[in-house]
C-alpha positions in Angstrom: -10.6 -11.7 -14.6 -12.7 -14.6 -12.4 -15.1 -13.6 -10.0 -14.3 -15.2 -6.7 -18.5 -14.3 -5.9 -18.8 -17.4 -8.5 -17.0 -19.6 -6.7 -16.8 -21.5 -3.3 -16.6 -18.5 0.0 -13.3 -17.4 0.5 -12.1 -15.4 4.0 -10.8 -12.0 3.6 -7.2 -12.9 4.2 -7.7 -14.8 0.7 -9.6 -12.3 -1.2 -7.0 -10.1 -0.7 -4.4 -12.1 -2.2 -6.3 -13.6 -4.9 -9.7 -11.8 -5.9 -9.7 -10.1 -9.4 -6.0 -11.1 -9.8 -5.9 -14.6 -11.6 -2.4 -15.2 -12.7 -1.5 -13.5 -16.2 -2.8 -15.5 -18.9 -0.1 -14.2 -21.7 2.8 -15.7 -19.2 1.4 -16.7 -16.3 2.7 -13.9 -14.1 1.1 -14.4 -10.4 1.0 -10.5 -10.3 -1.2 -8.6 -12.4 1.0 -6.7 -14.8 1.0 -3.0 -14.7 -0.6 -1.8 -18.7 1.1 2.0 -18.4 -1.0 2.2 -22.1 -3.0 5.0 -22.7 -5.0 3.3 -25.8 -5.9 -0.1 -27.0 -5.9 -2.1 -30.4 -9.3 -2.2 -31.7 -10.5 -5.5 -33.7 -12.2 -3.4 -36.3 -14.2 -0.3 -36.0 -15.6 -0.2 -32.7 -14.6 -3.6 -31.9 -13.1 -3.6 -28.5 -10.4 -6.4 -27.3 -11.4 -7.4 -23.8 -13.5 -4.2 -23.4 -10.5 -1.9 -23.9 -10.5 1.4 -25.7 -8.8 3.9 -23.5 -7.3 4.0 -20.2 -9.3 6.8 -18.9 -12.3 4.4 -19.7 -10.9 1.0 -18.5 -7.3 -0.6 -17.9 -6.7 -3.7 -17.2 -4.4 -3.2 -14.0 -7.3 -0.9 -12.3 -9.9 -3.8 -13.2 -8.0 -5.8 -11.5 -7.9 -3.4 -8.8 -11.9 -2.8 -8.9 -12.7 -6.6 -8.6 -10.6 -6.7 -5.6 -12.0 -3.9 -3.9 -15.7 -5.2 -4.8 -14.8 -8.4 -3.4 -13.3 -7.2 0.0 -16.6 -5.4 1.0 -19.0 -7.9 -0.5 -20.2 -5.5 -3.3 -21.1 -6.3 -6.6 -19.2 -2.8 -8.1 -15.5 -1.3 -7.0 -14.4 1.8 -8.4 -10.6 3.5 -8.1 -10.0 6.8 -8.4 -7.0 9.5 -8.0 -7.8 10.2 -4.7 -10.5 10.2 -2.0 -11.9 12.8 -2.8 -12.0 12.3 -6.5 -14.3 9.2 -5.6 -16.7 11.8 -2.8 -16.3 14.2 -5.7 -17.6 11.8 -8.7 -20.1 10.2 -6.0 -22.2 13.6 -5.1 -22.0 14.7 -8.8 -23.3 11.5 -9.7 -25.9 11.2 -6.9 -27.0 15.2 -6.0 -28.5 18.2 -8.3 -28.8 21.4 -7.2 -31.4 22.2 -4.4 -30.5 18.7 -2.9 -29.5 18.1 0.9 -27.0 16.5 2.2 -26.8 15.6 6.5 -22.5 15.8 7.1 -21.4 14.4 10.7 -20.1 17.0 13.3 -16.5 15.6 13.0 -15.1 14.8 9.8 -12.1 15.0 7.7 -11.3 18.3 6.9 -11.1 18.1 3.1 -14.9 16.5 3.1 -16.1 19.3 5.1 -14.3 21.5 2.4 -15.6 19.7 -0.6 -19.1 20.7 1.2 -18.8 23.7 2.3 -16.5 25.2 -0.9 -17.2 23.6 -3.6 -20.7 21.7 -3.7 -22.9 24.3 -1.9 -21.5 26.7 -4.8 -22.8 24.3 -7.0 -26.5 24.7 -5.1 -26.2 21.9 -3.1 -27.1 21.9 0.7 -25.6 20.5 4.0 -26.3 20.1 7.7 -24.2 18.8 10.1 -26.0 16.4 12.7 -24.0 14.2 15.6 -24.0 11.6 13.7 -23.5 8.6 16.9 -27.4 9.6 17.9 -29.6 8.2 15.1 -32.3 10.9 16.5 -30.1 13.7 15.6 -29.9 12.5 12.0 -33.3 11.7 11.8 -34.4 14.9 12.5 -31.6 16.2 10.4 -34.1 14.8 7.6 -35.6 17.5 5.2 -37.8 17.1 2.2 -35.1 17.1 -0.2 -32.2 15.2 1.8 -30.6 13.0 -0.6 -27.8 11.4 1.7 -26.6 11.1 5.0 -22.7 10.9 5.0 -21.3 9.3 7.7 -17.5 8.3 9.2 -17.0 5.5 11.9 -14.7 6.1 13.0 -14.8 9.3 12.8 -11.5 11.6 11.8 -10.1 13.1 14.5 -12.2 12.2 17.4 -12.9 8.9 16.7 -16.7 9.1 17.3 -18.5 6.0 16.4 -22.1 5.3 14.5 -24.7 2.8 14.5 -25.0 1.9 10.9 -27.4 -0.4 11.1 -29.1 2.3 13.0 -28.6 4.6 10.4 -29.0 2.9 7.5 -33.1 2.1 8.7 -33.2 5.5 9.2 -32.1 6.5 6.0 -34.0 4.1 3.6 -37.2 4.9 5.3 -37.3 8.4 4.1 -35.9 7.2 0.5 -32.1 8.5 1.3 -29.1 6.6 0.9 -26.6 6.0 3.2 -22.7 6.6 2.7 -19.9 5.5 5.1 -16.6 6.3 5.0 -14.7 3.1 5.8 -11.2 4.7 5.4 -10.1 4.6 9.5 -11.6 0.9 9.9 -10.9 -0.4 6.0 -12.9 -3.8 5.0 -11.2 -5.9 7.2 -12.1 -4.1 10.3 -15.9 -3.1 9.5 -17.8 -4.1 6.6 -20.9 -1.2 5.9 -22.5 -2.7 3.4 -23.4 -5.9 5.3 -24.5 -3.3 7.7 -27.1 -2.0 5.2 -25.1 1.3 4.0 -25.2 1.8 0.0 -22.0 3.2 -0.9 -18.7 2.7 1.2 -16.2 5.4 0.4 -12.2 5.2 0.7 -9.2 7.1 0.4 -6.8 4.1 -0.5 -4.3 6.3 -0.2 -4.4 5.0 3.9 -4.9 1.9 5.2 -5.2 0.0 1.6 -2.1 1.1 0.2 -0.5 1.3 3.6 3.1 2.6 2.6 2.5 6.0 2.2 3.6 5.7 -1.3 0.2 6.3 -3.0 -2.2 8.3 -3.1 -6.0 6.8 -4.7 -9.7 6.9 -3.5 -12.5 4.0 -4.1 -16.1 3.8 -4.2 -17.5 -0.2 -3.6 -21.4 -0.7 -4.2 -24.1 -2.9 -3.6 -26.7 -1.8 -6.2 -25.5 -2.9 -10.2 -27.6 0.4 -11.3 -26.2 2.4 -9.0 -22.5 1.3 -10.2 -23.2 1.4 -13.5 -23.9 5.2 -13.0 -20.9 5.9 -11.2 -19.0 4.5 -13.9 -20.3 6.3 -16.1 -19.3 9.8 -14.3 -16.1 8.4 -13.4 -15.5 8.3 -17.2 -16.8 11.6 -18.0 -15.4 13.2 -15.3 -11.9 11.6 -15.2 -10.5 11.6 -12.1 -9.6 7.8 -12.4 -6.5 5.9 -10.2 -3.6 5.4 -13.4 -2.1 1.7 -13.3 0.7 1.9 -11.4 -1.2 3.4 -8.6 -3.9 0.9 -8.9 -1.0 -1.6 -8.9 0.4 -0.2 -5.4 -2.5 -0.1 -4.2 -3.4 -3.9 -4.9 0.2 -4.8 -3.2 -1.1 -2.6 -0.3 -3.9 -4.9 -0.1 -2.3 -8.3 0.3 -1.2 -7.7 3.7 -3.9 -5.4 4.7 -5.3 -8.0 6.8 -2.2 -8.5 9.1 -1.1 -4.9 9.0 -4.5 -4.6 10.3 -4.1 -6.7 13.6 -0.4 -5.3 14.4 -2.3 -1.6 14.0 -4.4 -2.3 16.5 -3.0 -3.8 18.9 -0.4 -1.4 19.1 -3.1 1.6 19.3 -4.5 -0.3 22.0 -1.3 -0.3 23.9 -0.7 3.4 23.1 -4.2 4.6 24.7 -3.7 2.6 28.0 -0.2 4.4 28.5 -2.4 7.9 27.2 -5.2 7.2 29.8 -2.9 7.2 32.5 -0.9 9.9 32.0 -0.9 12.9 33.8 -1.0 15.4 31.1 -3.1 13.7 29.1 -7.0 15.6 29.6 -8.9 12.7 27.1 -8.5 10.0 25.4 -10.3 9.2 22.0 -10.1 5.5 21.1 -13.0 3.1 20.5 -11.2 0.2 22.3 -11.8 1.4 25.6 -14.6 1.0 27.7 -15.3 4.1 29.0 -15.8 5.5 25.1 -19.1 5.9 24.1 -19.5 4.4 21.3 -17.3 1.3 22.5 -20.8 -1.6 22.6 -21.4 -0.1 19.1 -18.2 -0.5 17.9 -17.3 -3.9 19.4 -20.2 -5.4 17.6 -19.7 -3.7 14.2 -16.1 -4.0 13.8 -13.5 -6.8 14.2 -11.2 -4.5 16.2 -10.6 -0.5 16.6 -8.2 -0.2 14.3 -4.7 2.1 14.7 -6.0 5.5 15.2 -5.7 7.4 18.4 -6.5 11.2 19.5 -6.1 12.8 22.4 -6.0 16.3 24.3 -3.2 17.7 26.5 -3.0 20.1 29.6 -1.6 23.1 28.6 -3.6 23.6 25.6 -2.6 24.3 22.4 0.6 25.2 22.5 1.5 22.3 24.5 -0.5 20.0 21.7 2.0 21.6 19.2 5.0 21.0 21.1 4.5 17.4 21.6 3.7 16.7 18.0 7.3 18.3 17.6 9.3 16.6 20.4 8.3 13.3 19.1 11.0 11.4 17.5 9.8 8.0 15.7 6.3 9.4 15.5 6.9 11.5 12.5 5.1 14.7 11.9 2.9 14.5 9.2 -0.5 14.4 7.6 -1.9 11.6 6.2 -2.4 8.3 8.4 -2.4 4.1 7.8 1.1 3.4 6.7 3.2 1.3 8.5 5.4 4.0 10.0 3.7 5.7 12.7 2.7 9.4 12.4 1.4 11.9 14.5 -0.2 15.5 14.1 -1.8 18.4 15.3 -5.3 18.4 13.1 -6.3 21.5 14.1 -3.1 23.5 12.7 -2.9 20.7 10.0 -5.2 18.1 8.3 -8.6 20.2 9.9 -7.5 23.6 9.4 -10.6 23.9 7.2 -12.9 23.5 9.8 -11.9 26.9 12.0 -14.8 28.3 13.1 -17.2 25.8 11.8 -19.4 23.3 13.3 -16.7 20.3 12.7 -14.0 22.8 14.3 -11.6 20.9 16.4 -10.1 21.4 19.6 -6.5 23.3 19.5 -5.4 20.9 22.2 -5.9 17.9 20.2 -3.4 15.7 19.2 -3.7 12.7 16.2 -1.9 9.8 16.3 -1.6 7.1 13.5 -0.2 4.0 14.8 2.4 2.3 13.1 3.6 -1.4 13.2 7.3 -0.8 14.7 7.6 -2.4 17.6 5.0 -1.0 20.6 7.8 -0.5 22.9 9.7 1.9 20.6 6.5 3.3 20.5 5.5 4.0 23.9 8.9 5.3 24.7 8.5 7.9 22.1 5.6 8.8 22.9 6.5 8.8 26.8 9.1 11.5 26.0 7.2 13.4 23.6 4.8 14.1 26.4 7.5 15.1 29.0 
């Protein structure tokens, strides 16, 4: 595979297409074939062809896959995994021992909090939650043996927003690395690791793959030592993205670009109609000016992406039955597809967080905008809210 990092700057919208998938040498195939091989030919004892042994260890299709995503973020190492939070899994094990700290943000998506709070602090790790959108909370989040501070912008399901630039001084002066999750903004939107961030998290599953017919995660890295670690545990540990995922998940890509702008602008559209309506209490969306983290957002990201939340009078009953009177907004977890989606995270995708720190309010409402026309959109919505 050619590195495009080689070769004369290329814009997103053409790294996307092209980076890490030259045309097939064997036939000239313009899209990488999908290897579904588990194990590799060997030129002699312990003579690998191409660097291939075993799939678990390397395939071809998820190279392609990894040079892509390493390209999109401006990072010299991409990593695919089965899921998001295979990657947040194989990045704490790699990174954290026990007796290390961890700062969490006060709103997050449920399944990190979970990892966190049910599975690594078993394992004698230690978290805090801090507001992550006021660098002084996380600074004085800091303790002795803090080893990260995890960060989402924005944030899942209130759409908060961080100064990672901010952050990312913060964190390097007291030796801690910084990790965003990129998954509601995706590379085209916000790039962290120009931003000074060290690892950029995704579930690809969203945004990247954007049919809702995948599910992967991805790690992207600045640091060649760093990667080289994390390659090593995502070997050992396993939890890697198989070939035909990785080869959905490159298709996803291709078009993430223009998916991208139709996303946002038709969440835009949907939170003017949401300010304005009568029972409608809030509106969480970075686009608009009155949100507090809009300045920050407007000048680390290239728009404010497709995801909208809000809260409803009534409470949360009233929350629940508008998630099932809508019609073309299906009900359903998950988010970044084309098809719009829309969910109560407090019943549903944050259930985890009940009577935590990161618990979320019952008359909250998620929305994941869609590309169908805005009109349809607004309509549905319109009703929905009675």
């Amino acid at each position: 595979m050619s590195d495009l990092r080689d070769q004369r700057p290329q814009h997103f919208e053409t790294l996307a297409i092209h980076a890490g998938q030259e045309p097939d040498q064997a036939t000239g195939a313009v899209v990488p074939p999908i290897y579904q091989v588990s194990t590799y030919k060997q030129d002699g004892v312990g003579g690998l062809r191409g660097g291939y042994e075993y799939s678990r260890s390397a395939n071809p299709t998820r190279t392609a896959l990894e040079e892509n995503l390493a390209a999109l973020d401006g990072g010299r190492r991409g990593l695919a995994f089965a899921s998001g939070l295979a990657a947040e899994d194989c990045l704490l094990r790699t990174l954290l021992s026990p007796g290390d700290h961890v700062v969490i943000p006060n709103d997050a998506y449920g399944g990190t909090f979970r990892l966190f709070a049910k599975v690594v602090e078993r394992w004698g790790v230690e978290w805090s939650v801090a507001d992550t959108s006021d660098p002084q909370a996380v600074r004085a989040a800091l303790r002795p043996r803090t080893k990260l501070i995890w960060v989402e912008t924005p944030s899942n399901p209130l759409l908060g927003i961080s100064d990672i630039t901010a952050l990312a001084g913060i964190a390097h002066d007291a030796g801690v690395r910084l990790v965003v999750d990129n998954t509601f903004a995706s590379p085209y939107l916000q790039q962290p690791l120009a931003l000074g961030a060290d690892v950029v998290v995704y579930s690809t599953t969203k945004y990247m793959g954007g049919h809702s017919d995948v599910v992967g995660g991805a790690l992207v890295v600045n640091d060649d030592t760093l990667g080289e670690e994390l390659a090593y545990h995502q070997n050992a540990m396993g939890a890697v993205a198989g070939p035909f995922d990785a080869w959905l998940v490159m298709r996803g890509i291709k078009t993430l670009a223009v998916r991208m702008d139709r996303h946002s602008a038709n969440a835009a559209r949907i939170a003017e109609l949401l300010t304005s309506h009568k029972k409608v209490t809030r509106v969480y969306y970075p686009g608009l000016s009155e949100h507090p983290g809009h300045e920050i957002a407007a000048k680390q990201m290239r728009s404010f992406g497709g995801m909208v939340s809000f809260q409803v009078a009534g409470g949360e009953q009233a929350a629940v039955e508008v998630c099932n009177r809508a019609k073309l907004f299906t009900l359903g977890e998950s988010l970044g597809g084309v098809e719009s989606l829309i969910e109560h995270p407090g019943r549903m995708t944050h259930a985890s967080t009940a009577g935590s720190a990161l618990e979320v309010p019952g008359d909250l409402v998620r929305l994941s905008v869609g590309i169908e026309s805005v009109e349809d959109l607004l309509a549905d919505l319109t009703e929905a809210l009675g």
